[in-house]
C-alpha positions as CSV (number, residue, x, y, z in Angstrom):
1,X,116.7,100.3,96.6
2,X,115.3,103.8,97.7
3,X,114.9,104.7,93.4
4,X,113.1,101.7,93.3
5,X,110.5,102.5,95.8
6,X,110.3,105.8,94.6
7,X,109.4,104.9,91.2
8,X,107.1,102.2,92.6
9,X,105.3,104.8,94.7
10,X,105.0,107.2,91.4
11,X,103.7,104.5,89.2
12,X,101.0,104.4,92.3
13,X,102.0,100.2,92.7
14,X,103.2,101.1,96.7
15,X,101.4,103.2,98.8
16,X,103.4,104.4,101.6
17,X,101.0,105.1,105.2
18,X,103.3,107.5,107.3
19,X,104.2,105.7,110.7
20,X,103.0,102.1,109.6
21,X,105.1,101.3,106.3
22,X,105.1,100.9,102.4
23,X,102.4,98.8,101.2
24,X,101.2,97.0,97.9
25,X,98.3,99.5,97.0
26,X,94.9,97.9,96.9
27,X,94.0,98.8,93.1
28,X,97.1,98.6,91.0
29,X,96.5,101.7,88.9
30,X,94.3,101.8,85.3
31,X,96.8,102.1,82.5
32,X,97.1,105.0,80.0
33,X,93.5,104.8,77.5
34,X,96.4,104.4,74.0
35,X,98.2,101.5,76.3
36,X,94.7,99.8,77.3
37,X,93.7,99.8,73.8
38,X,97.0,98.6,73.1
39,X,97.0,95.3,75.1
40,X,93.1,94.8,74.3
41,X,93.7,95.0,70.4
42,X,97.1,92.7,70.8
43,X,95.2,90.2,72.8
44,X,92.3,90.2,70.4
45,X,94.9,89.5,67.3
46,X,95.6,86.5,69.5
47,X,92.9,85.1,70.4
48,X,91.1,85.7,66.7
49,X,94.4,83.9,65.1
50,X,93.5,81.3,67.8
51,X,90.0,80.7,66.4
52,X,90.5,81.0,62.6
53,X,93.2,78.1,63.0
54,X,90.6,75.7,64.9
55,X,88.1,76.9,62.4
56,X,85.7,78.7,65.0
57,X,83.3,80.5,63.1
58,X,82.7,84.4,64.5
59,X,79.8,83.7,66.3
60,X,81.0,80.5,67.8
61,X,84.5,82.8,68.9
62,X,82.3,85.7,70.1
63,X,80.4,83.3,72.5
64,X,83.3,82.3,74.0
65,X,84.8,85.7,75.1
66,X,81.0,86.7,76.2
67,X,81.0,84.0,78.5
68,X,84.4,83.7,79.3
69,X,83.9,87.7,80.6
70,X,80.7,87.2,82.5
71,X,82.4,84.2,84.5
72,X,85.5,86.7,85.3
73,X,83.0,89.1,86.5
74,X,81.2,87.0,88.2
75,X,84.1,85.7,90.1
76,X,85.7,88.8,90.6
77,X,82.2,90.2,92.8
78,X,82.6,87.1,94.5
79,X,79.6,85.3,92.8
80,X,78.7,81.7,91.7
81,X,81.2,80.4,89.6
């Protein structure tokens, strides 16, 4: 259990606040630049296979993310939806 903290508290998921406890940290921590690029590039093979098998053309799959990224911001400021 105590390994599993540690390892938790080194991968900056826990913080621990000495004399009140472990906690969840607030931000969980920005992954490694070659791991983002990684998941971003995997996710994009998705979602392009996606389109190209409903016949979306480029511009019509392009919107989609646009939008689909400005309502995640939004929401994530605590705007309008």
């Amino acid at each position: 259990m105590a390994k599993g903290y540690q390892r938790l508290g080194d991968a900056g998921i826990l913080c621990v606040k000495r004399g009140e406890g472990t906690f969840v940290a607030d931000k969980p921590p920005a992954p490694a630049r070659g791991e983002r690029e990684k998941e971003l590039e995997g996710a994009a093979l998705r979602y392009a296979s996606l389109a190209v098998t409903l016949g979306a053309a480029n511009e019509e799959a392009v919107e989609h993310v646009k939008r689909s990224l400005g309502f995640l911001r939004r929401k994530r400021e605590g705007g309008a939806e």
